[in-house]
C-alpha positions as CSV (number, residue, x, y, z in Angstrom):
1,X,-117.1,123.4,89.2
2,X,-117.6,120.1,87.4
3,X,-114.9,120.1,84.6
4,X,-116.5,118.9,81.2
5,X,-120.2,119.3,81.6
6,X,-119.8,121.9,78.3
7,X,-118.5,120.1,75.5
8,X,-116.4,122.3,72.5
9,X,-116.8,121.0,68.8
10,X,-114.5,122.1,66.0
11,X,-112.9,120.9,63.3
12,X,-109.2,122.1,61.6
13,X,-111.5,121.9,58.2
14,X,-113.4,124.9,59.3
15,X,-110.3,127.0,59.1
16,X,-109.8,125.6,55.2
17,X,-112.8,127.3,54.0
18,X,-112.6,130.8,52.9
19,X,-113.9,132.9,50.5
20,X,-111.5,135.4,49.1
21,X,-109.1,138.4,50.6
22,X,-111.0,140.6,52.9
23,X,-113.4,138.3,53.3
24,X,-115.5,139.0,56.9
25,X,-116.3,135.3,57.1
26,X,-113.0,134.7,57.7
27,X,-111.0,131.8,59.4
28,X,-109.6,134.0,61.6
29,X,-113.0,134.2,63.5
30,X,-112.3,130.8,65.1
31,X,-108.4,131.9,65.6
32,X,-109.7,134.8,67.6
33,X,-112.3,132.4,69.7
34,X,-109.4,130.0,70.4
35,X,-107.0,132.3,71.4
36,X,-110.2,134.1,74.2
37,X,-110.6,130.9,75.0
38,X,-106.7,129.9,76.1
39,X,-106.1,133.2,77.5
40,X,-109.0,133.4,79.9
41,X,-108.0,129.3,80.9
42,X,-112.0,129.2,80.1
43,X,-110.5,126.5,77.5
44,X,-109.7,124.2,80.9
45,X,-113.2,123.4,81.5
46,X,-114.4,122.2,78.5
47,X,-114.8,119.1,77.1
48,X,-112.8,119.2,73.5
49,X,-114.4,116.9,70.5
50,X,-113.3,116.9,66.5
51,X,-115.8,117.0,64.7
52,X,-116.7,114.6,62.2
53,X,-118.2,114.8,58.6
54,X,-122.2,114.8,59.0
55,X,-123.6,111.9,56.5
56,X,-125.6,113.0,53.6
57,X,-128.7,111.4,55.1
58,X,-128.5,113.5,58.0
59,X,-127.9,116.9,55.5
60,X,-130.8,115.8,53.8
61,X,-133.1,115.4,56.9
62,X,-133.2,119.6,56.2
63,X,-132.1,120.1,52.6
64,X,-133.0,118.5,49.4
65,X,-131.2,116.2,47.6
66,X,-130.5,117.7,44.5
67,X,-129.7,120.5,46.2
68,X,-126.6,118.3,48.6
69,X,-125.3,116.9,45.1
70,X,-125.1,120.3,43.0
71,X,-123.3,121.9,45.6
72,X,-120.8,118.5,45.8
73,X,-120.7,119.2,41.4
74,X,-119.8,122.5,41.9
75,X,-117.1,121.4,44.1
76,X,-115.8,118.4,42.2
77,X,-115.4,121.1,39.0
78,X,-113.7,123.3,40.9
79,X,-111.5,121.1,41.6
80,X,-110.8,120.0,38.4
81,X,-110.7,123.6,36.8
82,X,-108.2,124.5,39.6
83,X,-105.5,121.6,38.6
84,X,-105.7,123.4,35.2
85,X,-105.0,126.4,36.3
86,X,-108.8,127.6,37.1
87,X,-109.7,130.0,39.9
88,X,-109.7,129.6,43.2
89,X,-113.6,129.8,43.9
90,X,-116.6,129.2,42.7
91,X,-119.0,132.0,43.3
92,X,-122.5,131.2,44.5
93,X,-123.9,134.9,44.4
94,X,-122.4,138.3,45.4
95,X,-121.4,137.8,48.9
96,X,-120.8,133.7,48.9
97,X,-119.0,131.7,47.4
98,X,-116.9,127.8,48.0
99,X,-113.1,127.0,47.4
100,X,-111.7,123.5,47.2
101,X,-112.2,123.5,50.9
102,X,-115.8,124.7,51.6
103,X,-117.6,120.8,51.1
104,X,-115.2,119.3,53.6
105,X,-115.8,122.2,56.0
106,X,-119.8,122.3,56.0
107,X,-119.8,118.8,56.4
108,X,-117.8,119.4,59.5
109,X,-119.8,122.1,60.7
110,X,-122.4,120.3,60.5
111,X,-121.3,117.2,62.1
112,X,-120.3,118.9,65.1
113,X,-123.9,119.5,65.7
114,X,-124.7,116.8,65.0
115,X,-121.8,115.0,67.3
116,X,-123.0,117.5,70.1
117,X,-126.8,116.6,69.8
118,X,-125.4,113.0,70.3
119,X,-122.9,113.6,73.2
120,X,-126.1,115.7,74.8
121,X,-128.5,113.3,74.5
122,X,-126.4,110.2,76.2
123,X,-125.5,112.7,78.8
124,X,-122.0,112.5,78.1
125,X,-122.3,116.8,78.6
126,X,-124.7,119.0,79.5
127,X,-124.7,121.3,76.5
128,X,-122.2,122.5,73.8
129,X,-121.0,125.2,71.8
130,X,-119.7,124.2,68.3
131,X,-117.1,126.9,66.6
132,X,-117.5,125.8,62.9
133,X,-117.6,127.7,59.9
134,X,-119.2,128.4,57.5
135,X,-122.5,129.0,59.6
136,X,-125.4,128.5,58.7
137,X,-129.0,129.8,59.1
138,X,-129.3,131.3,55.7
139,X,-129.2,127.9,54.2
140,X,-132.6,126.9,52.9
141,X,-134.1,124.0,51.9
142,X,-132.2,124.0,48.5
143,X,-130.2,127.5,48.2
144,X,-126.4,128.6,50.0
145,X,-126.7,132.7,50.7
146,X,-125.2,134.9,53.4
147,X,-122.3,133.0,53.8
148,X,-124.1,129.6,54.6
149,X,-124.1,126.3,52.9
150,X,-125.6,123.7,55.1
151,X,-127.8,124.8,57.9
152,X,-125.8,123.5,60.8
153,X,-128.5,124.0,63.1
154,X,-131.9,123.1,61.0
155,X,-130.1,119.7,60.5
156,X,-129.3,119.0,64.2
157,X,-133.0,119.7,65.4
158,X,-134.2,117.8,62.4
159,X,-131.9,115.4,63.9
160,X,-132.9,115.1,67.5
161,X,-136.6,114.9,66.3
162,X,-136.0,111.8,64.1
163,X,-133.1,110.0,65.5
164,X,-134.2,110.5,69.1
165,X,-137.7,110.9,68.6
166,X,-138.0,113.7,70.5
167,X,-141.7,115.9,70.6
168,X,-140.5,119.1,71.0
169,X,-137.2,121.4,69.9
170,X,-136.9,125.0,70.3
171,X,-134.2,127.1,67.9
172,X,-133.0,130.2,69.4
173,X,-131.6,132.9,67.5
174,X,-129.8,136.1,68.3
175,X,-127.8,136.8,65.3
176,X,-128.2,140.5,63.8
177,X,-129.8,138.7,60.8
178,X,-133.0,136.8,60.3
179,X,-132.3,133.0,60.1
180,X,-134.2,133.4,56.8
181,X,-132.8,129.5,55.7
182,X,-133.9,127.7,59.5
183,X,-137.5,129.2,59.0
184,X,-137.9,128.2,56.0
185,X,-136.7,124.6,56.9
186,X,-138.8,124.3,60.1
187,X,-141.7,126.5,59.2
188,X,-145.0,124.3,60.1
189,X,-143.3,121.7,62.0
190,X,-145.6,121.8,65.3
191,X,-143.0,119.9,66.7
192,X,-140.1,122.7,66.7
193,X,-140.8,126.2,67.7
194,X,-137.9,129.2,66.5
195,X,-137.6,132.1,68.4
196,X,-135.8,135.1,66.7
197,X,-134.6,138.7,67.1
198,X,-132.9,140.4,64.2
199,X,-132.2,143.9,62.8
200,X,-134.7,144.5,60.0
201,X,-135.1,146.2,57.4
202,X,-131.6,144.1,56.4
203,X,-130.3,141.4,54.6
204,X,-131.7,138.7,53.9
205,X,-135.0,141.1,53.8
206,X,-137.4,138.7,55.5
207,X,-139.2,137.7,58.8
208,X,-141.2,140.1,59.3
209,X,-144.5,139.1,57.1
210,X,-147.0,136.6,58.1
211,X,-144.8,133.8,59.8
212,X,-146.0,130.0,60.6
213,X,-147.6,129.9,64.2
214,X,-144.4,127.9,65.0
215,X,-142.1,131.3,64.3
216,X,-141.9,133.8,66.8
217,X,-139.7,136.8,64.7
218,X,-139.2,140.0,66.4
219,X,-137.7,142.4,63.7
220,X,-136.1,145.2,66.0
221,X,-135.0,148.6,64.4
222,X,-131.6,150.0,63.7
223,X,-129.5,151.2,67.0
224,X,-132.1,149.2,69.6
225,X,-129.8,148.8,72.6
226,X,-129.6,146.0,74.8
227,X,-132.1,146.5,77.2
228,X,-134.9,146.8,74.8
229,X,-133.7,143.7,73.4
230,X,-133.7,142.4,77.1
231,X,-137.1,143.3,77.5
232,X,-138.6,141.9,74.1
233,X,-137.1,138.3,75.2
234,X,-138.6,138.7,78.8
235,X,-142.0,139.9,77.1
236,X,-142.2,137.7,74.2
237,X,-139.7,134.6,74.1
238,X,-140.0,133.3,77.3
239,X,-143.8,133.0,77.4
240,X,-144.0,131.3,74.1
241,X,-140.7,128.8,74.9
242,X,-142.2,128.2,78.8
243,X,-145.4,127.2,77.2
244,X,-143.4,125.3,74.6
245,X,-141.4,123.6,77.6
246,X,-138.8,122.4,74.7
247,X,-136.8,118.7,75.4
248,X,-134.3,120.2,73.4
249,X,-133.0,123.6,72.1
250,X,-130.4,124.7,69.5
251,X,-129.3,128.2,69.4
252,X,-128.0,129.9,66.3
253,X,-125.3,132.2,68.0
254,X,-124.5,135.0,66.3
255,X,-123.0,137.7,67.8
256,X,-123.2,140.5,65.3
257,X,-125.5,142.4,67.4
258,X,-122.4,143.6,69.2
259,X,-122.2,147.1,69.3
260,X,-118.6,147.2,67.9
261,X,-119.7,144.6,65.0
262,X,-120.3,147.2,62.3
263,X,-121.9,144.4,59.8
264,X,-125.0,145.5,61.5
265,X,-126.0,148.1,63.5
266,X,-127.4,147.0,67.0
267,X,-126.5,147.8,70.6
268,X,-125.7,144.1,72.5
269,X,-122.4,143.7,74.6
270,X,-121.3,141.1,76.1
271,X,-123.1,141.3,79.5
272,X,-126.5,141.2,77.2
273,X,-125.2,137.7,75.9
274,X,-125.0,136.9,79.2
275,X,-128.5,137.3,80.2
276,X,-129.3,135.8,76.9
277,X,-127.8,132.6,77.4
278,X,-128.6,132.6,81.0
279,X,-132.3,132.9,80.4
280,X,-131.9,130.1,77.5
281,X,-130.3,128.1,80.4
282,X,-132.8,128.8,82.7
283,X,-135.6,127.2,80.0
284,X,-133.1,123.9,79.2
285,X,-132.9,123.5,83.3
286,X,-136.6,123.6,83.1
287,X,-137.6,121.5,80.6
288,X,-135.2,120.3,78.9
289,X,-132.7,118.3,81.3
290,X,-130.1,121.3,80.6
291,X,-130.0,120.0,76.6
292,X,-128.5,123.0,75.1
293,X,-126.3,122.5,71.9
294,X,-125.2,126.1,70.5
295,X,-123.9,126.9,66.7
296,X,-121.5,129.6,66.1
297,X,-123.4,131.7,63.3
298,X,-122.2,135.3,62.6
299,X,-119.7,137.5,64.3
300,X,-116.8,139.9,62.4
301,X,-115.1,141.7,64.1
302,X,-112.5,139.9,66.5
303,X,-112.6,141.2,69.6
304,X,-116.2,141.4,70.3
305,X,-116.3,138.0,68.8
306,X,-114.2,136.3,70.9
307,X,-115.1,138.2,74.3
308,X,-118.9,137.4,73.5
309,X,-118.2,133.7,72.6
310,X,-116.5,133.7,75.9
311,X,-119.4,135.1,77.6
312,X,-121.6,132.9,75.9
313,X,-119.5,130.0,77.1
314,X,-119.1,130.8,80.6
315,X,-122.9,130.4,81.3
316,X,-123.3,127.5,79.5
317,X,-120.5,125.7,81.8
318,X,-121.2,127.5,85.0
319,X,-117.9,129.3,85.4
């Protein structure tokens, strides 16, 4: 076992962000990750990085401007309103919402995919998993929903096409809900291809009409267990990413799917995110010199959270 070929990316910030009592985008996900982590010693083998604050040029390589500063306004008043007395949040819509914190944490979220895309690419690690919150593929080009704010993932493979001027970046994603905000950021770009599997009909409501020829969205019906969702990634993902043969690819990681994560209502366990991530892996080993870098995205309950994470992890660093 080489020791450090898997590099972890946080950031104490993420933990600062939260959006109310009861909240299930809670700080305590990452608590729950850490503590799986330690306990198993699967902590031991990997490589630990802070994070750092993403620059607003790289944010704006995947959202808009105006977009970037209205959300740093909103924070800045905030602010202000709270040393008066104000509230503690800001809501954004029904479910979302930013305290003092939340700017300073998506910046650090973001970052860390950014600092992993980096470390990847000068072969400092093989792949990485960065556990940041708030996640991100709801973000859109110039809207926050479903618990996102900056699209930690749409920015890094916006990132590794211009910085490193690479030709081809896949985006893998497994969460229980469309990655409504990374499509609509990547949608036409020949050069990235996004592979998706989500529960649907369900929030956000989308993916499932007409998609670029650079989306591949498989919406999957309530209560589809595992195997099936085995068999549509055999059937329909791996042709389209072997064909793709991705230098790159960033996977939107959320583990929602679990069957004991009752924010949606699909079968997976931990030994399906095995296979998941080991048939990613087997794609990155291909063609894409192992270049995996991984975003934390959903996940709410705390158990199957952490164990999957775990899983996840263990296949990325061979253990």
């Amino acid at each position: 076992m080489t020791v450090g070929k898997t590099g972890y990316f946080t950031h104490r910030d993420c933990w600062k962000h939260e959006m109310g009592a009861g909240h299930p985008e809670c700080p305590a996900r990452l608590d729950a990750i850490e503590d799986r982590l330690l306990v198993t010693g699967v902590a031991d083998a990997l490589e630990r990085y802070e994070a750092p604050q993403a620059s607003l040029a790289d944010i704006e390589l995947a959202h808009d401007r105006m977009y970037v500063a209205s959300l740093r306004g909103l924070t800045d008043r905030l602010v202000e309103e709270q040393q008066a007395g104000g509230p503690a949040h800001a809501q954004i819509d029904t479910d979302t919402s930013i305290n003092a914190h939340t700017w300073a944490a998506s910046l650090r979220a973001a970052g860390a995919a950014l600092a992993a895309t980096d470390a990847v690419m000068a072969g400092d690690i093989e792949n990485a998993f960065c556990s940041v919150r708030p996640p991100g593929h709801h973000a859109t080009r110039g809207q926050a929903m479903g618990f996102c704010f900056f699209n930690n993932v749409a920015v890094a493979a916006r990132y590794a096409l211009e910085r490193y001027q690479l030709r081809r970046v896949a985006v893998v994603d497994f969460d229980v809900h469309h990655g409504n905000g990374t499509e609509d950021i990547l949608s036409g770009d020949p050069r990235a291809l996004m592979v998706s599997i989500f529960q649907h009909p369900f929030f956000p409501y989308s993916g499932d009409v007409d998609p670029a020829p650079n989306m591949l969205n498989v919406p999957v019906p309530a209560y589809t267990k595992g195997m099936d969702v085995r068999e549509i990634i055999e059937m329909m993902w791996m042709p389209r990413l072997e064909a793709f043969k991705p230098e790159m690819i960033f996977v939107s990681a959320g583990f929602d799917a679990h069957r004991e994560d009752d924010m949606g209502q699909l079968g997976l366990t931990e030994q399906d995110y095995t296979w998941i991530t080991q048939r990613i892996k087997d794609v990155a080993r291909r063609y894409s010199k192992g270049r995996i870098v991984s975003c934390l995205e959903g996940g709410y309950m705390m158990d199957p959270l952490a164990r999957s994470v775990e899983a996840h992890i263990r296949v990325l660093a061979d253990l």
